[in-house]
C-alpha positions, -999 to +999 in steps of 0.1 A: -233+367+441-214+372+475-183+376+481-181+362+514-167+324+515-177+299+543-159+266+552-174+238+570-160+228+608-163+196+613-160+192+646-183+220+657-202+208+624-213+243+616-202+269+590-175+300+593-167+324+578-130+321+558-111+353+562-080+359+546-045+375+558-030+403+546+004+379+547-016+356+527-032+381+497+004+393+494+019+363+489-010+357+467-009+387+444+030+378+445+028+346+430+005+358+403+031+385+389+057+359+387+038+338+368+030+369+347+062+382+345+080+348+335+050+344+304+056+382+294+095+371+295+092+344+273+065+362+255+087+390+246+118+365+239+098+346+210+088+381+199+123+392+195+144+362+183+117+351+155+095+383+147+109+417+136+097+446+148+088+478+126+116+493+134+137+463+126+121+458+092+119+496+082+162+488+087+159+459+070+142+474+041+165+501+039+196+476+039+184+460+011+180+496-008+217+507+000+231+473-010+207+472-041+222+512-047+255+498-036+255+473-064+243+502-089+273+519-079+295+494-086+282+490-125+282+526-130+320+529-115+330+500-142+311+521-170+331+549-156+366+528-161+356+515-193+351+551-208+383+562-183+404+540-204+390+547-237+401+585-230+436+570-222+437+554-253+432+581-272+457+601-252+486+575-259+477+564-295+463+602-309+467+633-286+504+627-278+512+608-311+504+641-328+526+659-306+553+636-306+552+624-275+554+594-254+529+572-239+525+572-202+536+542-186+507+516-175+524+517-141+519+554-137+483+555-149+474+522-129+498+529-095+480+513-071+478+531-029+501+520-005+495+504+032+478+472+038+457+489+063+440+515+038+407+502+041+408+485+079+383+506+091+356+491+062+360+461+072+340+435+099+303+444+083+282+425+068+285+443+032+319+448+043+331+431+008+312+452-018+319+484+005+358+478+000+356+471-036+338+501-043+359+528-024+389+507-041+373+513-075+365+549-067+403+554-053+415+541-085+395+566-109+405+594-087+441+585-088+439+580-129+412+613-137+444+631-116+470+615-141+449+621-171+445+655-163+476+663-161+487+646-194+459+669-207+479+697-194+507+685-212+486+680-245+476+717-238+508+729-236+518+707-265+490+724-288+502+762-276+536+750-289+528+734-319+539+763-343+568+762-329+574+721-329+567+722-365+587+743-368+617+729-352+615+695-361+637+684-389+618+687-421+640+699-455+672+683-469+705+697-454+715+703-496+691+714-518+680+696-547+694+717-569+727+711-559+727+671-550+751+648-569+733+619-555+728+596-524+753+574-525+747+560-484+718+556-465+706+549-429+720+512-417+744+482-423+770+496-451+805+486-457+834+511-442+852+532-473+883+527-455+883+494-435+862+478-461+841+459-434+802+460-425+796+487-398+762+504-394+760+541-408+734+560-389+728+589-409+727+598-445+757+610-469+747+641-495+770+645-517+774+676-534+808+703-547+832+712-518+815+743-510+779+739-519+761+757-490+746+737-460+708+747-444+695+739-411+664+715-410+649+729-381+648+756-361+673+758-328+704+770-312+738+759-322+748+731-295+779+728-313+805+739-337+835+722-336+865+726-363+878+691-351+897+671-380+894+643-366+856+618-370+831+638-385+857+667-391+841+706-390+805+697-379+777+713-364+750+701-341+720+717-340+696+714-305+659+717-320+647+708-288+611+686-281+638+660-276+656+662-315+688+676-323+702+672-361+740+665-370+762+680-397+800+663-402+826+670-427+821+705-432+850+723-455+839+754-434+815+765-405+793+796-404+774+794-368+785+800-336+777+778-303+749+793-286+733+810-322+696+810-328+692+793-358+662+790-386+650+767-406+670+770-437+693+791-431+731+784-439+752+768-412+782+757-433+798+744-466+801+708-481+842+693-476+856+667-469+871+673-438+875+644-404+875+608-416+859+613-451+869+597-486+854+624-504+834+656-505+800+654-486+779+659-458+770+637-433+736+641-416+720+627-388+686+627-367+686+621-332+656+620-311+661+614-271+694+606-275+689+576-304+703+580-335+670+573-360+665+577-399+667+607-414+648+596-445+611+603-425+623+641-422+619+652-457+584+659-458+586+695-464+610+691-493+599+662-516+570+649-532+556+618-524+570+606-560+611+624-549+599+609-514+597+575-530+624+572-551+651+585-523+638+560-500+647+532-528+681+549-534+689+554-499+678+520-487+705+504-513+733+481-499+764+506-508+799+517-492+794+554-472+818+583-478+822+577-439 
């Protein structure tokens, strides 16, 4: 088919030949990009507000991984504080109750990290939420694994010294058996030999012949000796350390020194009478961090669990002290 177009002149009534202008094919070929660029445009705008592209579901996919591993993480970081806790457990209630030594405070094992604006920088993100929580959670077990460690240091220096602990703690009778009259005053509420009213008696009363040699419980050094007549009269006080120290009162006559290195068993003094005493005896007493506590659960290396048994009943009666 030709390319060439004719028009009809009515006036001359014959047919021409329609050329065109270059002004004319521009504008032409102008109008058609428009057109073409404006359904492109809003071609391209459907495409990209209500179809994803690979790229945007290849992210898409992998956002849905990380927060699916995200959430994995999460359980596995409470498993990890569930069996966190059960270690702490077992540190309070076992590995330091065998050495003898006290709990860590909740508020040191659960101290929390200061500044509001810790975790500013997670925040404004989508996930943003499970993010925080889960570098909290994480912050948390990093700030308790440092605490339990170093109670386990503790515990490990605890079990180096535990020879020596045993040793030290309080563990024979101050009088031995073989020399005992009796127990005439135990630990608690007795009445006063002197005043003749209800006062509490925090230690135990051997009694035994002026004389009759006195031992040390526990190995230590000699905090005190002090001939003072007055209170508990001569008396010694022996620093065992791992927080006890033992008490000896109403001694006829001392035989330590302050500053002396002491053994368990070993003689520290004679029975008397001496401070304010009715009669010849010696008063003991335990004392762990500073409180004054019963020596009756110290005798462990002495007695047996039938001698154990029956002092408890003797000491535990309602009686006057020689104190």
């Amino acid at each position: 088919m030709s390319k060439i177009k004719y028009r009809f002149d009515t006036h001359s009534l014959t047919y021409e030949k329609v050329g065109f202008s270059w002004r004319k094919i521009v504008l032409k070929v102008l109008s058609y990009l428009a057109i073409g660029t404006v359904f492109a445009g809003v071609t391209v705008f459907i495409a990209f507000t209500y179809f994803d592209s690979p790229k945007e579901k290849m992210q898409k996919r992998e956002i849905d991984w990380m927060t699916y591993q995200y959430d994995l993480l999460s359980k596995k970081l409470g498993q990890v504080q569930s069996v966190l806790g059960d270690i702490q457990k077992r540190d309070d209630n076992i590995y330091r109750m065998i050495f003898e030594a006290d709990p860590i405070a909740d508020d040191i094992r659960k101290a929390g990290f200061g500044g509001v604006d810790r975790y500013k920088e997670l925040e404004g993100f989508e996930n943003s939420k499970l993010i925080i929580e889960n570098t909290k959670k994480l912050d948390q077990i990093s700030k308790q694994l440092y605490v339990q460690s170093k109670s386990f240091d503790d515990v490990v220096k605890m079990a180096k010294n535990k020879e020596q602990m045993l040793a030290s703690i309080p563990a024979i009778q101050p009088i031995s058996n073989k020399d005992l009259k009796h127990i005439p005053s135990g630990y608690g509420w007795r009445t006063d030999p002197i005043y003749k009213t209800s006062e509490f008696h925090p230690g135990l009363d051997f009694t035994a012949n002026t004389g009759t040699k006195i031992y040390a419980t526990g190995d230590g050094i000699i905090a005190e000796a002090n001939a003072n007549a007055q209170g508990y009269g001569n008396h010694v006080i022996i620093n065992h350390g791992f927080g006890y120290q033992t008490l000896y009162g109403h001694m006829s006559r001392i035989a330590v020194r302050e500053g002396q290195k002491i053994k368990r068993g070993e003689l520290i003094g004679y029975v008397g009478s001496t401070g304010r005493s009715t009669g010849p005896h010696v008063h003991y007493e335990v004392i762990r961090n500073g409180e004054k506590i019963n020596p009756i659960n110290y005798f462990f290396n002495d007695l047996s669990p039938a001698e154990y048994q029956q002092m408890i009943e003797l000491s535990s009666r309602a009686s006057q002290s020689f104190d």
